[in-house]
C-alpha positions in Angstrom: -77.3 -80.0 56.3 -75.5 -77.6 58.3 -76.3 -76.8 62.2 -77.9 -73.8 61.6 -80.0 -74.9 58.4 -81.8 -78.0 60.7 -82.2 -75.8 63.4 -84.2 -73.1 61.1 -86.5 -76.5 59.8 -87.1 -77.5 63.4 -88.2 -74.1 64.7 -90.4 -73.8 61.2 -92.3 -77.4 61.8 -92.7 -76.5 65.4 -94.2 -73.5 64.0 -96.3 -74.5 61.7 -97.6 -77.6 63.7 -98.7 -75.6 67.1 -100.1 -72.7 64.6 -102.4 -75.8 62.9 -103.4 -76.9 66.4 -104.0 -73.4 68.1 -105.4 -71.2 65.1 -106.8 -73.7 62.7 -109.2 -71.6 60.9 -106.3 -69.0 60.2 -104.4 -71.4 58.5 -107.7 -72.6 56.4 -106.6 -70.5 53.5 -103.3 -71.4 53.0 -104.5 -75.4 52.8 -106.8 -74.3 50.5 -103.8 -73.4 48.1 -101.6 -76.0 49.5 -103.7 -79.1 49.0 -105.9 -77.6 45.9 -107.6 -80.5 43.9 -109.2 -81.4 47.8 -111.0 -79.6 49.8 -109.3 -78.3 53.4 -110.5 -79.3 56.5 -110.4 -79.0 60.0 -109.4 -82.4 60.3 -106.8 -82.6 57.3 -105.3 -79.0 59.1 -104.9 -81.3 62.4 -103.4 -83.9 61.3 -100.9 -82.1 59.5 -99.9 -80.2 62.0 -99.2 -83.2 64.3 -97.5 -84.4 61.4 -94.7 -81.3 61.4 -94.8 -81.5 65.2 -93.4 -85.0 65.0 -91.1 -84.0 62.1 -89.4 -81.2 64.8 -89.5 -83.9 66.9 -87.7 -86.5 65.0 -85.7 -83.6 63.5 -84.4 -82.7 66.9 -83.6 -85.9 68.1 -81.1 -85.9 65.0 -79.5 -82.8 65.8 -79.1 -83.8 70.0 -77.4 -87.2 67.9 -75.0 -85.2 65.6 -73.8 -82.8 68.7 -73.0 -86.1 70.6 
């Protein structure tokens, strides 16, 4: 992946993770699409977005690696 390409995936799962944790209920539709045999929750929605807030996290770590 290039610089530019893992930079636009860490700004996207920061994104999407503090959007999951601040406006939960906004996001409910899109889960309901996204994860459609099950129903969404509140809780499901939380722990997916502290799931792509780790993801940034371990995705930046990789990028302050490569620039190293």
């Amino acid at each position: 992946m290039s610089l530019f390409e893992i930079c636009f995936v860490v700004q996207l799962c920061l994104a999407f993770g503090v959007a999951g944790l601040l406006w939960p209920e906004k996001l409910m539709p899109f889960f309901e699409v996204l994860m459609f045999p099950w129903a969404a929750s509140y809780r499901g929605i939380r722990a997916n977005s502290i799931a792509a807030i780790g993801l940034s996290v371990l995705l930046f770590a990789r990028l302050l690696t490569s620039l190293g």
